[in-house]
N, C-alpha and C positions, 0 to 999 in steps of 0.2 A: 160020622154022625153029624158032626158040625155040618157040614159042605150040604148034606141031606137037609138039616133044616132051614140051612138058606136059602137050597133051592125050593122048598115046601113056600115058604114067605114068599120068593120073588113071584113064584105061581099064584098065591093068596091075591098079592094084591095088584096084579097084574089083571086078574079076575074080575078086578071090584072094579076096574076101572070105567066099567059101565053103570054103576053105583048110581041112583041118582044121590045128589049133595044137597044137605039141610043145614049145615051150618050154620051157626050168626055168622061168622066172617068169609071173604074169599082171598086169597094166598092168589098174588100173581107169580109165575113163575116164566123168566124168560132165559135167554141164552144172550152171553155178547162176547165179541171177538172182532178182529179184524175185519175192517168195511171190503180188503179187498185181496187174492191170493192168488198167485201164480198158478199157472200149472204146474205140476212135480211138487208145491211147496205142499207142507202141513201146513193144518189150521187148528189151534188151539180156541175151541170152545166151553165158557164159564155157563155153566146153569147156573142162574139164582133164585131165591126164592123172597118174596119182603109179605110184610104183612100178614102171616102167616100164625093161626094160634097154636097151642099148644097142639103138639103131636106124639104119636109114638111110633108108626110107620110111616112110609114112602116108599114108592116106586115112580122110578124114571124111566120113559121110553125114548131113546135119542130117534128125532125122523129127517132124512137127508134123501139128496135122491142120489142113488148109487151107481148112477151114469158119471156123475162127476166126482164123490167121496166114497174110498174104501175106509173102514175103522182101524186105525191105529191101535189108542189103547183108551179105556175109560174106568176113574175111580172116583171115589166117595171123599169131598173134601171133609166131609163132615167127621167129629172123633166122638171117639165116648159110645162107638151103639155099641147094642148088645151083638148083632148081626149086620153082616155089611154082602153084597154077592153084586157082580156085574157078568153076565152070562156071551156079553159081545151084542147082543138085540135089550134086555133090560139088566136095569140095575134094582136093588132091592137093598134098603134097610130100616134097623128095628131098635128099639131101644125098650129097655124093661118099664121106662116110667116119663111119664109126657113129657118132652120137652121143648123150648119154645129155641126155633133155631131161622135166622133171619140172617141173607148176603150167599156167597157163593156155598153149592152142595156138590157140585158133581162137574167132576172135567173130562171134557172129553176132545180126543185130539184125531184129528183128521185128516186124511193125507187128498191132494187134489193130485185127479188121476194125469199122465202126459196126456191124453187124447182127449179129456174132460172138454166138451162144450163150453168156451169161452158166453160170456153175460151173468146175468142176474139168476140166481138162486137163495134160498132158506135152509136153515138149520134149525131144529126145534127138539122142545123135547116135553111129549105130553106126560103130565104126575096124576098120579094115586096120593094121598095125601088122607091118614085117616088117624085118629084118638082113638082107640077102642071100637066100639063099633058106629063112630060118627064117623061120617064122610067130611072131609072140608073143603068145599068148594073151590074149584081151583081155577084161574083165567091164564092162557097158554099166548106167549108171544114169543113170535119166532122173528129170528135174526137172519137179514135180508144182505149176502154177502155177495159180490162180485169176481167172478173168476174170470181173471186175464189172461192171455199168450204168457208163455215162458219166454220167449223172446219177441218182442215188440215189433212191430212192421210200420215206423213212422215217416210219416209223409214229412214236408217241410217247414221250418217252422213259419209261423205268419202270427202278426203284430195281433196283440189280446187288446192290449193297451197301450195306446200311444204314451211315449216318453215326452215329457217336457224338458225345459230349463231346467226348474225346480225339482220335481217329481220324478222319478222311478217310474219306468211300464215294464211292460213283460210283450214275452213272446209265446207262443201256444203249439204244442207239437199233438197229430191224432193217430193212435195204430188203428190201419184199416182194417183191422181184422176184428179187434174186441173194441174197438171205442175208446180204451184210455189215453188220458191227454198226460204231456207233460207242462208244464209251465216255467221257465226261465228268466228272468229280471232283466229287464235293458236299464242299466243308471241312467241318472239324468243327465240330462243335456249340456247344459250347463251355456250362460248368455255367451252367445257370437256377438262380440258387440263390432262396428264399424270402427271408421276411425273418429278419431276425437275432433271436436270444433269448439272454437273458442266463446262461451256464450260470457264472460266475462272479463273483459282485460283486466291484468295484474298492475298495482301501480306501486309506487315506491316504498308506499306505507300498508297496502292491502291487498291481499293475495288473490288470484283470478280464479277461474271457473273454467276449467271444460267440461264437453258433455260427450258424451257414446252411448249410441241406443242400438239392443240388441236386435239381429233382422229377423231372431223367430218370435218373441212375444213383447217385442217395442219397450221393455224395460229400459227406461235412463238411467244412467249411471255418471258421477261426476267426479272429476277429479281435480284438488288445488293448484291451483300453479301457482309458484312462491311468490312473492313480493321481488321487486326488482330490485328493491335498497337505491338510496339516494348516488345521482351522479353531480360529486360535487366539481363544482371546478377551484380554479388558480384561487389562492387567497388576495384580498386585495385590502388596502389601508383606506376605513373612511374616516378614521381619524387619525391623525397623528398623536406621537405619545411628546409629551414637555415635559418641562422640568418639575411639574407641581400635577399633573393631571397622566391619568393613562390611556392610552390609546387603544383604538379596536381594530382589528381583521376581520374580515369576513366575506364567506362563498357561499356561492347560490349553486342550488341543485337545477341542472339543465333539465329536468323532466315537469319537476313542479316548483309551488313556489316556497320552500322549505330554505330555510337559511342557515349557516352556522356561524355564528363568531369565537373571537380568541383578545383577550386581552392584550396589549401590548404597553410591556412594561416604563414605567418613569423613565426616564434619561436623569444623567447627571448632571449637574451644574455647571456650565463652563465660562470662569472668572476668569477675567485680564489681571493685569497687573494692577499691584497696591499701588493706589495712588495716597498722599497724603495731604488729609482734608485741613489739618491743625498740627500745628509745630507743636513738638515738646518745651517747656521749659524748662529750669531748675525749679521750680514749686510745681509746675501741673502740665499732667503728662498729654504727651500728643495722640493723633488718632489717624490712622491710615486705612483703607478701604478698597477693595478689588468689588467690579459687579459683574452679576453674571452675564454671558454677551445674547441669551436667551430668554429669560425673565425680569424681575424688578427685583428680584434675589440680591442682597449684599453681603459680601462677608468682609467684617473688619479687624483689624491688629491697635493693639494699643503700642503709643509709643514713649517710652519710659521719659523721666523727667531728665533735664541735661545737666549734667557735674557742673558745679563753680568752676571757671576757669581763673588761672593764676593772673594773676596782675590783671586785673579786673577793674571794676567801678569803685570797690571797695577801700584796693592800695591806690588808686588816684586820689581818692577823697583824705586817704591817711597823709598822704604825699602832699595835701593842697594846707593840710592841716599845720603839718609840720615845718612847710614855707613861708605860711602866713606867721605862724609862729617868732618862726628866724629873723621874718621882718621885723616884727613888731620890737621883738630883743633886738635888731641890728637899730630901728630907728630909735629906741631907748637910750642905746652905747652913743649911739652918734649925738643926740640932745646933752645929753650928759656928757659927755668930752667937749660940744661947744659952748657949756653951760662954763665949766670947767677952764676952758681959753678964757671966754669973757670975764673971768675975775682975774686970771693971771694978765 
């Protein structure tokens, strides 16, 4: 009884399909799928439907040309009807209360024949679309798909896009039979540069410049060349070192006029022998003195004061004291003993 009233509805509104339509709105309803399918391959076709107001039936008629597509299989993406039938030529269904149903309803899948006429053909699928006894205006766009050789007959490939330095080209292949191209990537090129010239000389303190320019798009390209660092030579003395001042060394770079020097340290003092400037005494001491044979440098030694010596200035004076003494007692004795005669 079921299968009976499905097919009762698929014939209803199959019927109407000549209806004219009062609608306020119009419901487009189109097909999409793959732009492009082998021979031998299936092709899965989406019906959709947009803009579309409340409904409560539908009928779909899928239309193809049967020189290129046999039907595989077709169903109702839609859920919830009351009634759903696809007979292999229409589909049909119903729902007990309007409802408002927008995006994919009906798949239908397609098989492309081996022998199928390679180029351009459509797929479509004209609706019935009605509310109770309002028609809803419907606009039908069909999808425009491409049927290619199953196996490709391509010529050679030749340049789409020239490759640069920089940039990426491709190359382009066409089967002589259906028209379809391939297209395949050539990298880029990448600069051939020549060889390098010197457009800068490097000097001891500042590093040079060469140049390479590439011979497919003249790009320059540069690259440093080090600094050469100073060539110094021999150290040489322009000053001497002394005994109180320090001396300098110094070398010249043979490239430029860059210079180095080096300190050269004090020398030491070099004194002769202590000469003595002043005798010691016994109260005050002497002084002796060495100079140096390089500067006006002195170095001097003190020299201690000199011991009393024995028998001296000291015991002559005592010695002169004590004779004058003896005298004076000897020529006393002698007055006095001739004092002495002259009364005896």
């Amino acid at each position: 009884m079921k299968k009976f009233f499905a097919l009762l509805l698929s014939v209803m509104l199959v019927l109407t399909i000549s209806i004219p339509a009062f609608a306020a709105g119009t419901a487009t309803v189109a097909c999409t799928s793959a732009n492009e399918v082998k021979q031998g391959e299936t092709l899965t076709v989406m019906v959709t439907v947009s803009d579309c107001d409340p409904f409560k039936s539908m009928a779909v008629t899928p239309s193809y040309d049967k020189k290129v597509f046999e039907l595989v299989s077709g169903e109702w993406v839609l859920t919830e009807a009351m009634l759903t039938n696809f007979n292999g030529t229409n589909g049909a269904i119903a729902y007990s209360s309007a409802v408002t149903k927008n995006g994919n309803i009906f798949k239908l899948v397609l098989k492309v024949k081996a022998d199928a006429p390679v180029g351009k053909t459509s797929v479509k699928a004209d609706a019935v679309i009605k509310n109770g006894d309002t028609t809803i205006p419907v606009k039908v766009t069909a999808k425009e798909v491409k049927v290619t050789c199953s196996t490709h007959t391509f010529g050679d490939w030749a340049v789409a896009k020239e490759a640069t330095c920089t940039a990426a080209g491709s190359e382009k292949r066409t089967c002589s039979v259906c028209g379809v191209s391939e297209t395949k990537e050539v990298k880029a090129l990448g600069h051939n540069y020549g060889k390098a010239t010197v457009t800068k000389e490097a000097t001891c303190t500042e590093n040079g410049v060469s140049t390479k320019i590439c011979d497919r798009c003249n790009k320059k390209a540069t690259v440093a060349i080090k600094a050469t660092d100073h060539a110094f030579g021999e150290w040489e003395t322009v000053k001497a070192a002394t005994c109180t001042e320090e001396g300098t060394l110094e070398r010249k770079c043979a490239n430029c006029d860059a210079t180095e020097t080096q300190t050269i340290a004090k020398i030491d003092h070099e004194f002769g022998e202590m000469q003595v400037v002043k005798e010691a005494t016994e109260t005050e001491t002497g002084l002796k003195e060495a100079k140096c044979k390089h500067c006006s440098e002195v170095e001097q030694e003190t020299i201690p004061c000199v011991a009393p010596v024995a028998g001296g200035v000291d015991d002559y004076l005592l010695w002169i004291i004590i004779g004058a003494a003896a005298v004076v007692v000897l020529v006393i004795v002698i007055v006095v003993i001739a004092k002495k005669k002259k009364k005896d």
